[in-house]
N, C-alpha and C positions, 0 to 999 in steps of 0.2 A: 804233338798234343794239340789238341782241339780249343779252339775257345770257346766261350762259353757266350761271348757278347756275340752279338746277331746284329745286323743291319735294323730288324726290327725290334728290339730290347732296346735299342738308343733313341731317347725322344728326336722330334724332328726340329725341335728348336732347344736348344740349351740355354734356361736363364741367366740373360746376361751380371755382367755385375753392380749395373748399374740398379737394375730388379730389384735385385739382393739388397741392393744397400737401402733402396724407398721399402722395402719387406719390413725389415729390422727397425726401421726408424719410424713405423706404422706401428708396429708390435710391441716395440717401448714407450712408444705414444698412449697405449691400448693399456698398458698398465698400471694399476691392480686391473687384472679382468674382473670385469663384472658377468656373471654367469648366471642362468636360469634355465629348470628344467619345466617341462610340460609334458603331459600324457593325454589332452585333451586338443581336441578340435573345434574351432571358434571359426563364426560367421564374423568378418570385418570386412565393412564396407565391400558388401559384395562378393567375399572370395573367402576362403576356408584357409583357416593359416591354422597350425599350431600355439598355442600359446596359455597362458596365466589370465584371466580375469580380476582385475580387482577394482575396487570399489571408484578411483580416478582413470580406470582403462582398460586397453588389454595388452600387456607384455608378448611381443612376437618371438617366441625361439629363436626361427629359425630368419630374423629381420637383422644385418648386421649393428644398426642404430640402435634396437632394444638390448642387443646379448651380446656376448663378446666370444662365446662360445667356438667358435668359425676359425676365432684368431687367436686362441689358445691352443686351438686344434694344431692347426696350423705350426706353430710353436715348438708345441713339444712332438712334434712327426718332423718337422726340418732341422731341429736342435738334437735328438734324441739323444745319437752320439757324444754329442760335444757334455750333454747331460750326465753319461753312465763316465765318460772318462773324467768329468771333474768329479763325482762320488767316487770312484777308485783311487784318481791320481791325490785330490786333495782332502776331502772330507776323511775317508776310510783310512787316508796315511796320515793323518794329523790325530785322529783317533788312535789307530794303532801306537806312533811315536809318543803317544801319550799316557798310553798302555804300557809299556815298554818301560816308560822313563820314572812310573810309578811304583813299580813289585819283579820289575825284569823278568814277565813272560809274558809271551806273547796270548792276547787274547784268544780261546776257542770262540768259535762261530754258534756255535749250537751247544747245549749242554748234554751231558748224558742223558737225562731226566726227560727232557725235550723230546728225544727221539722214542723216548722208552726202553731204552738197552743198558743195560747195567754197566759202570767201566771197564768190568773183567769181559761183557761182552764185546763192547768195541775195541778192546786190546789198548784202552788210553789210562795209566796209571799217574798218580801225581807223584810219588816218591824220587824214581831215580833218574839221576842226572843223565845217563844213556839214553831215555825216553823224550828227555827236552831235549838234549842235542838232536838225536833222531829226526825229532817233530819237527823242529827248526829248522834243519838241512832239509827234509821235506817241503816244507814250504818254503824255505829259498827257493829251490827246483819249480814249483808251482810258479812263484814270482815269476822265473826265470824263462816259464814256459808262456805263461800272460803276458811278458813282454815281447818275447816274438810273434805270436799270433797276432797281437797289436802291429807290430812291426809290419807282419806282411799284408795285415787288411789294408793299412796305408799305401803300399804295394800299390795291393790291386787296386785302389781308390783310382790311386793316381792314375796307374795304365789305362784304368777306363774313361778317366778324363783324358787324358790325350787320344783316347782313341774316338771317342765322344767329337773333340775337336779337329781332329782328322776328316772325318765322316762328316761335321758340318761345312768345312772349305772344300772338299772333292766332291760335295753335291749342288 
């Protein structure tokens, strides 16, 4: 089988750790971001920036000193992951367990109503107990199939950092 990583898919310097840690410690520095939009283009001192006009100045979008915008970016594109797995791992199972612990069934996601299909169309009845075990063992299996796909993206994470790391000591 083929790989998929390429000599040139791998950047040519990989951020150290030490980056990383002046990153994060920038980025919690930077919070609450302060954030501002503009649609408008402004002569300032010379040069055409985007930004806000107001009555003590003019707010620069795209100036890291006015907007924080850049480092929220930033944030939530290098977090992203780390983001969807604590809403899966902890928010949505602390909800569910909490579901769970209040009327012993498990929350639907979507209602009938929602979708616009009636329950005899989507085959989801609330009566019998063979329907909730059914559903239950269903999404166990779901769970069961989201944990491994988890499992191997971590995988590949890894294989691509060492091979990442490989490829920067043999060059």
């Amino acid at each position: 089988m083929e790989s998929c990583l390429t000599k040139e898919s791998v950047p040519e310097k990989i951020m150290g750790v030490e980056n990383i840690e002046k990153q994060v410690r920038q980025l919690k520095a930077a919070v609450p971001f302060a954030v501002c939009g503009a649609g408008q283009q402004l002569e300032v001192r010379g040069r055409r920036v985007r930004g806000r006009l107001y009555p003590w100045g003019v707010v620069e979008v795209e100036n890291p000193d006015h907007c924080d915008f850049i480092k929220l970016r930033t944030m939530l594109i290098t977090h992203m992951q780390d983001l969807q797995e604590v809403t899966q791992e902890v928010h949505y199972e602390n909800y569910r367990s909490e579901r769970l612990a209040r009327n012993g069934q498990i929350p639907k996601r979507h209602t009938s109503n929602e979708s616009g299909l009636s329950e005899s169309d989507t085959g989801l009845t609330n009566g019998s107990n063979e329907d909730s075990t059914e559903r239950e063992r269903a999404l166990r299996e779901k769970e069961a199939e989201l944990r491994r796909m988890q499992e191997m993206l971590e995988q590949m994470q890894r294989q691509m950092q060492l091979q990442a790391a490989a490829n920067s000591t043999s060059a």
